[in-house]
C-alpha positions, -999 to 999 in steps of 0.1 A, spaced: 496 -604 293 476 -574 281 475 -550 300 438 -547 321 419 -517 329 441 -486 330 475 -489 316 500 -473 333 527 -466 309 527 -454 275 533 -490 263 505 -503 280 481 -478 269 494 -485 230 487 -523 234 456 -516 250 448 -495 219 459 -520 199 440 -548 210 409 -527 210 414 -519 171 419 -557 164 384 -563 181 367 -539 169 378 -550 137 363 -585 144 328 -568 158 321 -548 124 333 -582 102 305 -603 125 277 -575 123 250 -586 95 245 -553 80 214 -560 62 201 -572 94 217 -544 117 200 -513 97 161 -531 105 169 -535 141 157 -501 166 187 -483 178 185 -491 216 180 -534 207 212 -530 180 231 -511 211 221 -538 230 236 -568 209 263 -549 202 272 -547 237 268 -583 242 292 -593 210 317 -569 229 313 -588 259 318 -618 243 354 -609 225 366 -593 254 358 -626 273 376 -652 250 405 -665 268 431 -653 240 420 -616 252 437 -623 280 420 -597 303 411 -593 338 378 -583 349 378 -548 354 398 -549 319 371 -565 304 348 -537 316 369 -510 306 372 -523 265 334 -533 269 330 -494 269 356 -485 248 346 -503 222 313 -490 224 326 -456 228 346 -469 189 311 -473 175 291 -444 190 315 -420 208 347 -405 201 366 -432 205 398 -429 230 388 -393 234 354 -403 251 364 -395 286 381 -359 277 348 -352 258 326 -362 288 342 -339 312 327 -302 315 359 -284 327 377 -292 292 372 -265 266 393 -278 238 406 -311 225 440 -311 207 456 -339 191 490 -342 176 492 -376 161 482 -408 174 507 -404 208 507 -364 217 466 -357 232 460 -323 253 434 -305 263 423 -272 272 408 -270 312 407 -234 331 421 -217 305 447 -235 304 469 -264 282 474 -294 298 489 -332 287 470 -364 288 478 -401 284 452 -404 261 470 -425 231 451 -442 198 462 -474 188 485 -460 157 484 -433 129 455 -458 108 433 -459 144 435 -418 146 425 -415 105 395 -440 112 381 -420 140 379 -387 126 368 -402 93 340 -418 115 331 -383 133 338 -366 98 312 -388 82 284 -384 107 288 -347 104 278 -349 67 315 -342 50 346 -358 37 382 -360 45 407 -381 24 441 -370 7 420 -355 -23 403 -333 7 428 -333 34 414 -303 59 380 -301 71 359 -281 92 327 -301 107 298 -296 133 294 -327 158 260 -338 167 268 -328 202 275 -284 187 312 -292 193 334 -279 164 361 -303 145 386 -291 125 408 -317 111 439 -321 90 456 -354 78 488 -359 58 499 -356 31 491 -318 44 496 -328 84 535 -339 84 533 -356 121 504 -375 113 467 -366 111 455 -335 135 425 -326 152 414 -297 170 378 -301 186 364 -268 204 341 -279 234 298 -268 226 291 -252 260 257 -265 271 251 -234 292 269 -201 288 286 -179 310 263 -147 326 275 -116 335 273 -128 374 295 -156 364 323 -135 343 326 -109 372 330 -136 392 357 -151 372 369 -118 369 370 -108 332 352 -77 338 337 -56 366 301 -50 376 306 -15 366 318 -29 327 289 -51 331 261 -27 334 274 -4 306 273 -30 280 236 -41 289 226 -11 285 243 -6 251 227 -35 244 192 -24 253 196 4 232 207 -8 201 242 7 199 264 -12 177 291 -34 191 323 -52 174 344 -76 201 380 -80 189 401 -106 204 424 -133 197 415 -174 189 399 -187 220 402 -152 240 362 -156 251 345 -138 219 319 -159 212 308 -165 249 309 -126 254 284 -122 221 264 -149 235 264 -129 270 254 -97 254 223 -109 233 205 -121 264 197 -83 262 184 -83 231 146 -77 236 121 -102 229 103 -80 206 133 -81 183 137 -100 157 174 -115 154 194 -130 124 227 -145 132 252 -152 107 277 -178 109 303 -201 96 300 -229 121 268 -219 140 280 -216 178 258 -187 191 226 -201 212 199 -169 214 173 -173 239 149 -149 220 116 -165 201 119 -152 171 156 -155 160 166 -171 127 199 -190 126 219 -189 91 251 -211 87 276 -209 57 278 -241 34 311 -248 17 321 -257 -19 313 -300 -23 344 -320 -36 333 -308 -72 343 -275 -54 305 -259 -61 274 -253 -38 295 -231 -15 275 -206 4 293 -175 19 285 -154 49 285 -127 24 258 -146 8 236 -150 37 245 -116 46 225 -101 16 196 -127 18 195 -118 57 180 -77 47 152 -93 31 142 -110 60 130 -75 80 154 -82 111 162 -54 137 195 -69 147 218 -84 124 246 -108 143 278 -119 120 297 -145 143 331 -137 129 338 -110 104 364 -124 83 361 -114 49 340 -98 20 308 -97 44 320 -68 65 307 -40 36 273 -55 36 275 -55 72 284 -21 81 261 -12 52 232 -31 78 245 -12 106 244 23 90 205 16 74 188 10 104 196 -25 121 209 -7 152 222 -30 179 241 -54 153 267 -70 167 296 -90 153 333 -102 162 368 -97 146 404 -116 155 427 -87 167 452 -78 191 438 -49 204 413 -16 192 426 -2 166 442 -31 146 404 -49 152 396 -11 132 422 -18 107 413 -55 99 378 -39 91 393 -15 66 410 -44 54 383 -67 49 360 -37 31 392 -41 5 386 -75 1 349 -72 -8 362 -56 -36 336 -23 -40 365 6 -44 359 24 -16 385 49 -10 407 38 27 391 75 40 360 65 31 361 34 39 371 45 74 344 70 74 320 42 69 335 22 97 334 52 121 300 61 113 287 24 118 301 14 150 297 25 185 318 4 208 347 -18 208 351 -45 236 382 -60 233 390 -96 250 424 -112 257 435 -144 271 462 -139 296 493 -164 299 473 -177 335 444 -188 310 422 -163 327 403 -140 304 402 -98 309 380 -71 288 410 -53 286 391 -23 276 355 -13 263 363 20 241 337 41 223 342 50 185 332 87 182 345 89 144 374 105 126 397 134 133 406 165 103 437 136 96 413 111 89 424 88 122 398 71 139 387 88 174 387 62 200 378 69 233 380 40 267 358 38 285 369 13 312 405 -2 307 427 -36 323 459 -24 333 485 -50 337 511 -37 366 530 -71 374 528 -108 383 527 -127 411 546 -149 427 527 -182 409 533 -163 374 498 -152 375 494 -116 357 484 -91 381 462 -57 368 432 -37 378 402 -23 361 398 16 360 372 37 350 388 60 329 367 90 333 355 95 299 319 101 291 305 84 261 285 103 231 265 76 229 248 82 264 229 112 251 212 85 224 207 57 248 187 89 274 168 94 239 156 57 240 151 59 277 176 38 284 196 52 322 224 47 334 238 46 376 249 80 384 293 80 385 293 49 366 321 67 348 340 85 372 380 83 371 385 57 399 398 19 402 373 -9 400 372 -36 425 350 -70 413 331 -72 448 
């Protein structure tokens, strides 16, 4: 007998996978698809519902009741959801979806990876699904176009390879769309920074000092640049700049650009460089990139030094100074000549602050330090000053990192512009001490 409502073993859960694909195969050959496009979307839900019931009721389905239930919604979750990854994408808690092939599913909860016994029917069922989730996103994969990058209708992000490029089978990555982001009052709670941290980059914020956040792949840079434009004033007028638009801006008047990439003919492609340029002729105050990844970085720096203060914009790094040298590196790529001293002159003179975010081994998520770029020495190295700092001194008996924040002592330049734009600040918010998140 088939196994009924949740299958305990990984055998179970294959034939249960199985005998959903074979009757969801028979649903889509019984569907009148002339008829099925007139019908409203609620009545065609309906019916198709009640054909699901029907399959899952014959008596060579060989199901129980509570495992007719279950493939009932599975096989609705086939048509409209995401298939055997339905109930991972329902929960809150998970950040990330990974999947490894049709057998090997985790996910990303707390920070943290974690195994499920999720399992698709076979290699075929896994290709149909993300060609299904592909599709409704408006793109193509196929072994012509085997990698893709798409935006679900639900913000999540897919990125998705399939052989002949994916040696294990077809791959999917899907980063969770956070329907509310974190505050400040939830991150020093969580503790990734103090209260102390927090207040400083408000206020630098407020008054329209430049900001790059470095970090590595899912280290929290996104949610910190959504964090820090609820500061942005509402007088402001904000253009954000993406590649897969992820940033959600409270402010009325902001205007959201997203890049486009090359069709299978390999033209139409729209860069962030692109938008980039367009953006300065749209009189905005702040400029936000996303990600800084390439050519874009010149014309951005270049918005930065001609008076879009308070642009903000992120950077995959390991920590200060290679986030620095990435920039130099990308300034090459744009391909405009500039000498590296220059070039490093530029950067120096563009931005103000560095906030740099790391994922620790526990999951948890630290500004590890939030350093001020005064500009360059007589040698031509970059001045960087911190601020506030993470200190790692150990770990705890679980295998949890343990560390403190400190105020260093330093007192940024920039405080004299922010007093110029009357922008305060507490008194010995930067005095030498260690900072407790109470």
């Amino acid at each position: 007998m088939i196994a009924p409502t949740a299958p305990t073993t990984a055998v179970d859960r294959r034939a249960f996978q199985q005998l959903k694909t074979r009757l969801h195969r028979r649903m889509v050959d019984a569907i009148d698809l002339s008829k099925a496009g007139e019908l409203p979307e609620a009545e065609l839900r309906e019916q198709l519902e009640a054909l699901a019931a029907h399959l899952c009721s014959l008596d060579e389905v060989r199901l129980d009741p509570a495992g007719r239930s279950a493939m009932v919604r599975e096989l609705m979750d086939e048509i409209y959801g995401f298939g055997p990854l339905q109930p991972l994408m329902n929960d809150p808690e998970i950040s990330d979806v990974l999947v490894n092939g049709p057998d090997t599913v985790l996910i990303e909860r707390n920070g943290r990876l974690e195994h499920t016994d999720v399992r698709f029917a076979d290699e075929k069922h896994l290709l149909e699904v993300i060609q299904r989730l592909v599709g409704r996103a408006g793109r193509r994969i196929d072994e012509i176009s085997p990698v893709v990058d798409a935006k679900l209708a639900d913000g999540s992000r897919l990125h998705a390879v399939i052989p002949p490029l994916a040696l294990r089978g077809p791959t999917v990555s899907i980063r969770r769309f956070r329907t509310s982001s974190l505050d400040f009052d939830d991150m020093v709670r969580l503790g990734t920074l103090t209260s102390e941290m927090a207040e400083f980059l408000k206020r630098a914020v407020r008054g329209r000092m430049n900001l790059l956040l470095s970090g590595g792949t899912g280290a929290g840079k996104t949610t910190m640049l959504n964090n820090l434009s609820r500061y942005i004033p509402a007088t402001e007028r904000v253009v954000t700049i993406e590649e897969t638009a992820e940033l959600q801006l409270g402010q009325a008047d902001v205007v959201a650009l997203e890049a486009r990439p090359a069709n299978i003919e390999g033209r139409g492609e729209i860069t962030q460089r692109d938008l980039l340029r367009n953006s300065l002729r749209m009189r905005p105050d702040r400029i936000i990139v996303g990600e800084a990844r390439g050519g874009e970085v010149f014309e951005m720096l270049q918005a930065m030094n001609t008076g879009h203060d308070g642009s903000m914009s992120t950077v995959h790094a390991n920590d200060t100074r290679d986030a620095l040298a990435r920039m130099e590196l990308m300034i090459a790529l744009a391909g405009v000549g500039l000498p590296s001293d220059i070039a490093r002159e530029y950067i120096a003179m563009a931005i103000d602050l560095v906030v740099h975010i790391a994922r620790l081994a526990s999951g948890e998520r630290k500004i590890m330090r939030i350093s001020e770029l005064v500009g360059c020495d007589d040698d031509g190295r970059y001045r960087v000053e911190d601020v506030f700092v993470y200190r790692l001194s150990g770990t705890e008996a679980d295998g949890r990192p343990q560390g403190t924040f400190y105020a260093t002592g330093y007192e940024p330049v920039c405080l004299r512009r922010l007093a110029a734009r009357g922008i305060e600040l507490p008194e010995g918010l930067f005095a030498a001490r260690e900072l407790t998140l109470s």
